[in-house]
C-alpha positions in Angstrom: 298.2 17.0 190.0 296.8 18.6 187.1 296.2 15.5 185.6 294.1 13.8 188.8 292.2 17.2 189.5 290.6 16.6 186.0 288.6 13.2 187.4 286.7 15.4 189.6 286.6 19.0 187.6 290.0 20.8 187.5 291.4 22.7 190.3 288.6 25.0 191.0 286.1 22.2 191.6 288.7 20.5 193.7 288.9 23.4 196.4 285.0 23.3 196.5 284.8 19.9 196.9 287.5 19.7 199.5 287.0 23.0 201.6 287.1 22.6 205.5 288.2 18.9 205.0 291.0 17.9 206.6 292.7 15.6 204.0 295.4 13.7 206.3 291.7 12.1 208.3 290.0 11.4 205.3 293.4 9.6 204.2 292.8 7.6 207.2 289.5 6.7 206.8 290.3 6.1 203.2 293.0 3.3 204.0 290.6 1.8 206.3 287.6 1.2 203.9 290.3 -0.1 201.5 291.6 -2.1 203.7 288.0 -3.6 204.5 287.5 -3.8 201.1 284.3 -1.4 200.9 284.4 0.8 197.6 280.3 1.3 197.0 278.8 4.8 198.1 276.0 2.6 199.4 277.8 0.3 201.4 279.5 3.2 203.4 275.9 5.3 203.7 274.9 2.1 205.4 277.6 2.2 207.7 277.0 5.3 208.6 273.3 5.0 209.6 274.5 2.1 212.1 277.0 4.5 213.2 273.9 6.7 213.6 272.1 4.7 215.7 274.7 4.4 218.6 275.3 7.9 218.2 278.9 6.8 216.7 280.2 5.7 220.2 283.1 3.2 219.6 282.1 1.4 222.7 278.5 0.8 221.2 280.0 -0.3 217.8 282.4 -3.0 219.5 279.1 -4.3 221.4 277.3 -4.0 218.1 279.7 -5.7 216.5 279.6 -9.1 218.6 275.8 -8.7 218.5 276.1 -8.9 214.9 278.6 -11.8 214.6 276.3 -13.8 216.9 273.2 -13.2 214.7 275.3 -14.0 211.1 276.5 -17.5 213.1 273.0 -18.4 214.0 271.3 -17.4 210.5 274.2 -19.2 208.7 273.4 -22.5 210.8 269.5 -22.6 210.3 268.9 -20.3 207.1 271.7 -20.9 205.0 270.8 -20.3 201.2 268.2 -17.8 201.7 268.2 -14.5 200.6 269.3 -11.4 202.3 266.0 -9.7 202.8 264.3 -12.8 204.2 267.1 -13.8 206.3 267.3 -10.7 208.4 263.9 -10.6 208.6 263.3 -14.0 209.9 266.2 -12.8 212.5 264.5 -10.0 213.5 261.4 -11.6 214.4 263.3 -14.1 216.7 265.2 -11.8 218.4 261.9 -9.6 218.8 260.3 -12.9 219.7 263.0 -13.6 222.5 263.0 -9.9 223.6 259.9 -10.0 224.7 259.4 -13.2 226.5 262.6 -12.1 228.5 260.5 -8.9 229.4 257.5 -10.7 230.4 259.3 -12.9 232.7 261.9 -10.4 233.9 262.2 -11.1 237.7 262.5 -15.3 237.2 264.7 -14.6 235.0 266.9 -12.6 237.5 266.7 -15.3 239.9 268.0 -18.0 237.3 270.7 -15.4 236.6 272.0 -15.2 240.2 271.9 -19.0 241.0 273.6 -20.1 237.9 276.8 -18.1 237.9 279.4 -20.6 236.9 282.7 -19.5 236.5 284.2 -21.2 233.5 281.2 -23.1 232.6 277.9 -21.8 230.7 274.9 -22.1 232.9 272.3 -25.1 231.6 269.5 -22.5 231.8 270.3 -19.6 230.5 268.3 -16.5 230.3 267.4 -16.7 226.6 266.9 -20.3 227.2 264.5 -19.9 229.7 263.0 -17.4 227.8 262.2 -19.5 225.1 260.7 -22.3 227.8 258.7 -20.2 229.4 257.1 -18.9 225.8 256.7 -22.6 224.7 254.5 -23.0 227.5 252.2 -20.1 226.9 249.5 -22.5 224.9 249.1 -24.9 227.8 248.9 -21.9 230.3 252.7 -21.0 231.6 254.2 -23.2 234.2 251.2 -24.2 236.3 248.8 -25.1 233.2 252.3 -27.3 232.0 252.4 -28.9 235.7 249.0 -29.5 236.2 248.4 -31.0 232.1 251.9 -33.4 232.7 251.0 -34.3 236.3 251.7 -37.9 237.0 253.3 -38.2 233.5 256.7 -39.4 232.8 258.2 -36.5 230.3 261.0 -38.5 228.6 258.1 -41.2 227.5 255.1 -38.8 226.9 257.8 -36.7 225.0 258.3 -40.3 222.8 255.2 -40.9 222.4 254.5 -37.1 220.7 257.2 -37.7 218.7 256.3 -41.2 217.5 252.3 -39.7 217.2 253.9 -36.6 214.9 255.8 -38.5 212.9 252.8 -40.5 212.4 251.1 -37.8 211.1 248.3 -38.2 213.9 247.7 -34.6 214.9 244.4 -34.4 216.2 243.2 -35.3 220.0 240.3 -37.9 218.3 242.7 -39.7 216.6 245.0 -40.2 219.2 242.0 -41.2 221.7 240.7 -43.5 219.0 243.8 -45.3 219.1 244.2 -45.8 222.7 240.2 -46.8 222.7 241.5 -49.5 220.5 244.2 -50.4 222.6 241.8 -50.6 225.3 239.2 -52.9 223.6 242.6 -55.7 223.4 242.2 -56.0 226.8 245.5 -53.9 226.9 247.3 -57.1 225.4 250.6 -56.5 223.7 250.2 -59.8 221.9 246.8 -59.0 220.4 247.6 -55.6 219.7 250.8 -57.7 217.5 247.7 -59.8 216.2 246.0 -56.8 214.9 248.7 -55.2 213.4 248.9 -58.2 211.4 246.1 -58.2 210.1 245.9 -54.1 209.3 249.2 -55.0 207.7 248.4 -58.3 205.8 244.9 -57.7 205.1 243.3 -54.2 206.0 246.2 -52.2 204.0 245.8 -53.7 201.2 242.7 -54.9 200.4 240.6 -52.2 202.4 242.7 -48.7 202.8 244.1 -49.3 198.5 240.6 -49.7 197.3 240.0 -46.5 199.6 243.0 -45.0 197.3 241.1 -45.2 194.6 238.6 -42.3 194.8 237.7 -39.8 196.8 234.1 -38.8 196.7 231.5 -39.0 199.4 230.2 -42.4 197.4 233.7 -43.7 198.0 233.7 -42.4 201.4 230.2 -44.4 201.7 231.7 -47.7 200.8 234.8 -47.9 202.6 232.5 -47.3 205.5 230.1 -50.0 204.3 233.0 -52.8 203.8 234.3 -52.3 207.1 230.8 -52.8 208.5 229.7 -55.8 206.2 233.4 -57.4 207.2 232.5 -56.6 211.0 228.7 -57.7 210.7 230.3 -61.4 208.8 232.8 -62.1 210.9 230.4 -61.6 214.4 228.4 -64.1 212.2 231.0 -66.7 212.1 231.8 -66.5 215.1 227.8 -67.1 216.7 227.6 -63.6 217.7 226.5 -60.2 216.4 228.4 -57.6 216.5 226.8 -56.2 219.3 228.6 -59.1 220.7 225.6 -60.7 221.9 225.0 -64.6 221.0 222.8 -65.1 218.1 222.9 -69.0 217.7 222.1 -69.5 221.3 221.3 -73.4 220.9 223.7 -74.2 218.6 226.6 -76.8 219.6 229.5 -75.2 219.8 233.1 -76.7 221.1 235.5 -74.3 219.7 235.6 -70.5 220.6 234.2 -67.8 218.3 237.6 -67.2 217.5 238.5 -70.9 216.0 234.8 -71.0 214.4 235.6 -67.8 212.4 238.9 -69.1 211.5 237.0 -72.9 210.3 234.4 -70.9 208.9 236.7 -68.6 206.4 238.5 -71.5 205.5 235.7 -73.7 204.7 234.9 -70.3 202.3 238.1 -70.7 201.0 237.7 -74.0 200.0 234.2 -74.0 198.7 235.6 -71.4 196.2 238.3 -73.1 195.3 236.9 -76.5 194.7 233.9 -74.4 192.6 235.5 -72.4 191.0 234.9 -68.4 189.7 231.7 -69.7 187.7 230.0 -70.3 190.4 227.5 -67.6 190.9 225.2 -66.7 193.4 222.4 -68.1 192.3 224.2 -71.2 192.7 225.0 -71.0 195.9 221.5 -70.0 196.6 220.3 -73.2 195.1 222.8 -75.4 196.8 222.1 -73.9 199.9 218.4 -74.5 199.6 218.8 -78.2 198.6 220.8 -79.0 202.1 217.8 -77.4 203.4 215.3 -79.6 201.8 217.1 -82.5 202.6 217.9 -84.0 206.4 220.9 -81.8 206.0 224.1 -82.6 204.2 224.1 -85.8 205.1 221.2 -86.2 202.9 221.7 -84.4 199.6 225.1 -86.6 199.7 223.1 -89.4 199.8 221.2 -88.5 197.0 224.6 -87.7 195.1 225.8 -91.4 196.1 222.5 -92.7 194.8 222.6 -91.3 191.6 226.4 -92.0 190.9 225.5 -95.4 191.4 223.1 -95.4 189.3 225.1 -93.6 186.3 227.2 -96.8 187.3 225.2 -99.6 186.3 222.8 -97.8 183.7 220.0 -97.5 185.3 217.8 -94.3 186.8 217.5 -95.0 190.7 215.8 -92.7 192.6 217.5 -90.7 195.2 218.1 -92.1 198.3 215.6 -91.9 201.0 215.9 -89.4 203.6 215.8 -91.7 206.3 219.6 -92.7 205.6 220.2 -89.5 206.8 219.4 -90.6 209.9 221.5 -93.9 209.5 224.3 -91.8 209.9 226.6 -90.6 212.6 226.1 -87.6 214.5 226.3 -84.4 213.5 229.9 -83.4 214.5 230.1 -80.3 215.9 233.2 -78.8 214.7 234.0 -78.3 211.3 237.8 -79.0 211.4 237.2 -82.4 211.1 235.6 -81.6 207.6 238.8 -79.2 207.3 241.3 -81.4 208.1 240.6 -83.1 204.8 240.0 -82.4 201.4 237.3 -80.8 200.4 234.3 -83.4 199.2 237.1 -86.0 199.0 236.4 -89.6 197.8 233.4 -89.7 199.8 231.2 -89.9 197.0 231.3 -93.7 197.2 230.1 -96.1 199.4 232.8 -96.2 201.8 232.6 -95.6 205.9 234.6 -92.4 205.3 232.1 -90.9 203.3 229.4 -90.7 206.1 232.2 -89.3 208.9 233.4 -86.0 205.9 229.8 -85.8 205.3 229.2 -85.2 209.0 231.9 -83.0 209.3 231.0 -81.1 206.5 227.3 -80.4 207.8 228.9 -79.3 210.9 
């Protein structure tokens, strides 16, 4: 004894220390902290204040107790790694949170209570369940601004189509009305909407929206505005009409529909550059374009071409052929796939019956 008074000052300091205790309890309580493993001072002051707080009523610390083991359960599921402090804290403020709605809607929540006793089988709505509804709807204004704001709606598809807007990261009412303006503007065709998505795919992404990648300034800003407009403005060209969508070649023959005459058009652009080559340059085009011009069309400056080859033939200079074989000629077709259908300026340079019918085609 002599020997274990000395941890805590002797025999004199022992009495002190123990006066008025009664040591067979404090054995008691000492087996039970060992026996839950709890050997910090600190750890046991905290106890205690709980203890404190239910004025030490074994009843309230039971009740306590399953409160507790709920709460751990639910912060282990959804905030598992995080530190002690922030984990009780984020806890508090949900059950603060959930307190409070449940107090706000108090007498509902009685009534869901009384018709969804279930022996044996946990009620669908729950009080805390209905809580947390009822607090979900307070930015749409509670249960009528929710009925009157889904009225008509189908909530299993207007719930997939927020999630699918979400996930698209389209947060913002404009956007989302944008879209469906678009979607309205197709005639409300699936198949076009397919047609467009194409194209946004095939095209738009990454010719247009990666050189939009590329910077970020106003200027930038500017110019992807300014591609999608001269791309809007050519195309309505092609096609005979602005893009106002009124017609701007009014007398013009036309057969196909401004779709296919976009189409022949691009590809006709295609194969101009192609057969050209990248040292053509503008003022090239600007010349070439002025010469079918000058002459009776096409038709004409073919003609001329013909003459001259013919010419270079036989060694001698001839003079460009008249512009009244021009009018020798057939029509004017008035499509351009004829002219697409074959290659581009085939064999037609010589003096066959062909060369007249691509060089038709071609004017068209």
């Amino acid at each position: 004894l002599v020997n274990r008074f000395k941890e805590i000052g002797g025999v004199e300091a022992f009495l002190d220390g123990f006066n008025n205790i009664n040591l067979a309890q404090m054995l008691a309580q000492h087996k039970a902290l060992h026996t839950a493993r709890i050997k910090e001072v600190a750890v046991i002051e905290a106890l205690a204040k709980i203890g404190q707080l239910v004025k030490n009523k074994v009843e309230h610390l039971n009740g306590l107790e399953a409160v507790a083991a709920t709460l751990v359960r639910w912060g282990d599921r959804h905030y598992r790694g995080e530190e002690p402090v922030r984990l009780w804290k984020a806890m508090h403020q949900q059950v603060t949170w959930l307190l409070l709605a449940i107090e706000e809607n108090g007498t509902l929540l009685k009534a869901t209570v009384n018709h969804s006793n279930h022996p044996g089988k946990e009620p669908e709505l729950t009080p805390a369940r209905l809580a947390q509804f009822l607090q979900a709807l307070r930015p749409v204004g509670g249960v009528p601004g929710f009925l009157s704001a889904f009225r008509g709606l189908d909530f299993s598809t207007a719930a997939q189509q927020a999630r699918i807007l979400h996930d698209a990261c389209v947060r913002s009412p404009e956007t989302t009305k944008r879209l469906a303006y678009l979607y309205r503007l197709l005639r409300n065709s699936s198949t076009h909407l397919r047609g467009l998505e194409h194209f946004l795919r095939n095209f738009a992404a990454p010719v247009l929206a990666e050189a939009a990648t590329q910077g970020s300034t106003a200027q930038d800003r500017l110019q992807v505005a300014e591609r999608w407009q001269r791309l809007t403005a050519y195309l309505g060209q092609a096609a005979g009409k602005t893009p106002a969508g009124d017609e701007k070649y009014e007398n013009s023959p036309r057969t196909a529909s401004g779709a296919d005459q976009v189409l022949e058009v691009l590809l006709l652009g295609l194969r101009l550059t192609e057969a050209s080559g990248l040292k053509a340059s503008k003022q090239d085009w600007d010349q070439l374009c002025h010469e079918i011009k000058c002459e009776p069309g096409l038709p004409g400056v073919l003609a001329r071409l013909r003459g001259s080859k013919t010419s270079v033939r036989h060694g001698t200079q001839r003079r460009s052929a008249p512009a009244s074989m021009a009018t020798s000629t057939a029509p004017l077709s008035s499509s351009v796939g004829a002219l697409l259908v074959r290659n581009f300026l085939p064999p037609c340079m010589e003096e066959s019956s062909d060369g007249y019918a691509a060089a038709d085609a071609f004017a068209s």
